[in-house]
Every structure is written in structure tokens, then in C-alpha cells.
C-alpha positions in Angstrom: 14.5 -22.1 67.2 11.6 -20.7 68.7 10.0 -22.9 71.9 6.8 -19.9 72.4 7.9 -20.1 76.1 8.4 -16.3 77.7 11.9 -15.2 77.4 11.2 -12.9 80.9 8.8 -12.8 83.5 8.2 -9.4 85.6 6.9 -9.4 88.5 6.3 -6.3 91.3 5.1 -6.8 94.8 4.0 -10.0 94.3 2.2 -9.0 90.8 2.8 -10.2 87.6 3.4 -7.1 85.5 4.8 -8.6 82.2 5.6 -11.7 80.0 8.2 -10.8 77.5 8.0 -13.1 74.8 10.5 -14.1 72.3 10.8 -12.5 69.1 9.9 -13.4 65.4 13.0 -12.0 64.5 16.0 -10.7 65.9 16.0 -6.8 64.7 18.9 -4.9 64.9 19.2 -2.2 67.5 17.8 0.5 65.1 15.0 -1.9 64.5 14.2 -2.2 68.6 14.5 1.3 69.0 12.0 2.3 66.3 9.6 -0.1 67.7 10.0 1.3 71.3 9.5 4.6 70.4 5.9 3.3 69.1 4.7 1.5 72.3 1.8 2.8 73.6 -1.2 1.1 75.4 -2.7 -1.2 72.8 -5.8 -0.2 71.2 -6.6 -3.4 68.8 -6.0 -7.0 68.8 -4.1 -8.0 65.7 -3.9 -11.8 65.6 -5.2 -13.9 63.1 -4.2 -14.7 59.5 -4.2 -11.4 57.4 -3.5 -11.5 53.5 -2.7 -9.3 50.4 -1.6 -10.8 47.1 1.8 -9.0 47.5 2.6 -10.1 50.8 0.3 -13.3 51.0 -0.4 -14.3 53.9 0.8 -12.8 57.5 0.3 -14.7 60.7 0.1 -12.6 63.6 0.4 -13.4 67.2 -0.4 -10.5 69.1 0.6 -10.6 73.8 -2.9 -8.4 74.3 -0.8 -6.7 77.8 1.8 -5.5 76.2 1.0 -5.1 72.4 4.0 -6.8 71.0 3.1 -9.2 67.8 5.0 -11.7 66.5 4.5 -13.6 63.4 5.6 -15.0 60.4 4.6 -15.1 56.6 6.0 -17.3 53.1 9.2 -14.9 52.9 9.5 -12.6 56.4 9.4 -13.3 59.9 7.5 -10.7 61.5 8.0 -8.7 65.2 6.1 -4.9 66.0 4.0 -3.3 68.5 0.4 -2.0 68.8 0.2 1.2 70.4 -3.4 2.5 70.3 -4.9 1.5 66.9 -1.9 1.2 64.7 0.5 -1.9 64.1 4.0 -0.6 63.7 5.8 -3.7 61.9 9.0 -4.7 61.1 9.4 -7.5 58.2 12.5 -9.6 57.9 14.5 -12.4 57.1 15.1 -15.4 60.2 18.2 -14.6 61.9 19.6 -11.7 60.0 19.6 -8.9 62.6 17.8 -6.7 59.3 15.1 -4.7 58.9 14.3 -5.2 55.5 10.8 -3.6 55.4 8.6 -1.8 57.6 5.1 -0.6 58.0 2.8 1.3 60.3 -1.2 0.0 59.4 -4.3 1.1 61.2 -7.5 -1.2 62.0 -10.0 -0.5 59.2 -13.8 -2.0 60.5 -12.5 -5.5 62.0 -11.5 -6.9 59.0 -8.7 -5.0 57.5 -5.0 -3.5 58.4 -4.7 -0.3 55.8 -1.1 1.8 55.7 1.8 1.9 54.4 5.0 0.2 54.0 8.9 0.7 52.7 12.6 -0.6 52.5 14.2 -0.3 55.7 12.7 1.4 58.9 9.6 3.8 58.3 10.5 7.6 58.8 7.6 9.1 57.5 4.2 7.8 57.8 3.1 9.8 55.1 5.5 8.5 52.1 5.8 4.3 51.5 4.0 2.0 49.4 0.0 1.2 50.0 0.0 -2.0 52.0 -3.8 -3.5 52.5 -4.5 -7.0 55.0 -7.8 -8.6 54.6 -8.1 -10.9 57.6 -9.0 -14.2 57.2 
């Protein structure tokens, strides 16, 4: 069950350096690794309600310091990173250690997340499915 407490607390001469929250969903190590080879300084800010009539509606809940985003939607629970202006997101289901889709979006005015999205972890930003989030 997820409490929203941080799972770890950093702290460096008497600094707090960073709140690691608990994750949407428990990726497999593939799954981390993909997303860690994304993280970047974060560009955006990500959280709100987003929708597409594929997907419906994604709720996003992005840590602004560290650019991880967790979330949730009707069928996926949702965990990914923002490095710069992209959201690199992995879909899946609760508790399944899966990544059943992914997608890489980039911040389109302030309104909409446009990319791409496929089965499995993203190799190629350049091949997937269209994927389009108007916010709400």
C-alpha cells in the first residue's frame, strides 16, 4: 500500500540533498535502469491530470528536485523521470515487477505531452506508437 511518506531521506553536511519517494510501481530492474539512464536535471513540471482517449486519464505527481513522477491511471500505475523537457515513463500493472509499456513525451506549449509510446521498454525514440496528453 502506498502511505506518500519518503522511502529515504539524504542528507550531506547538514543539508538535505534528496527525498526519495516511493514508487507507483515496482519496475523490474531493466525497468530502473532505463529510467536511470534518462535522469537529467528536470526541465518541466509534469503533474496534473493529463488525458488521451486511449489511455484516459493519467495522474501525475511529479518530486520538482529530483524529477521522478509517480502516478496512476484507470488500468496502469505509472513511475518515470524528467530529465530536461522530456518525461521518460514506464506504464504498468500494481505489483507486477513489469514493464508493460513505455514512453518518452516532450512538453508541447503548457498544455500537452506529445511522443511516443510501445510494448515493453523504449529502445528507439524514433519508432512507437503516437501518444498525445492534453492536460486538464
Amino acid at each position: 500500500m502506498q502511505t506518500g511518506l519518503p522511502v529515504s531521506i539524504t542528507f550531506k553536511d547538514g543539508k538535505l540533498q534528496t527525498v526519495a519517494r516511493e514508487t507507483a510501481i515496482r519496475v523490474n530492474s531493466e525497468g530502473n535502469a532505463w529510467l536511470e539512464a534518462h535522469r537529467g536535471k528536470p526541465g518541466i513540471n509534469v503533474t496534473g491530470h493529463w488525458y488521451e482517449k486511449a489511455w484516459g486519464t493519467l495522474n501525475l505527481e511529479q518530486d520538482e528536485a529530483t524529477g521522478d513522477v509517480i502516478g496512476s491511471s484507470n488500468d496502469y500505475d505509472l513511475t518515470g523521470i524528467v530529465n530536461g523537457k522530456k518525461l521518460y515513463l514506464i506504464l504498468g500493472y500494481t505489483a507486477k515487477f513489469r514493464n508493460d509499456y513505455s514512453a518518452v513525451l516532450v512538453l508541447n506549449g503548457e498544455s500537452a505531452l506529445e511522443g511516443k509510446h510501445e510494448s515493453g521498454l523504449m529502445k528507439d525514440e524514433g519508432k512507437g506508437r503516437s501518444m498525445s496528453l492534453v492536460k486538464r
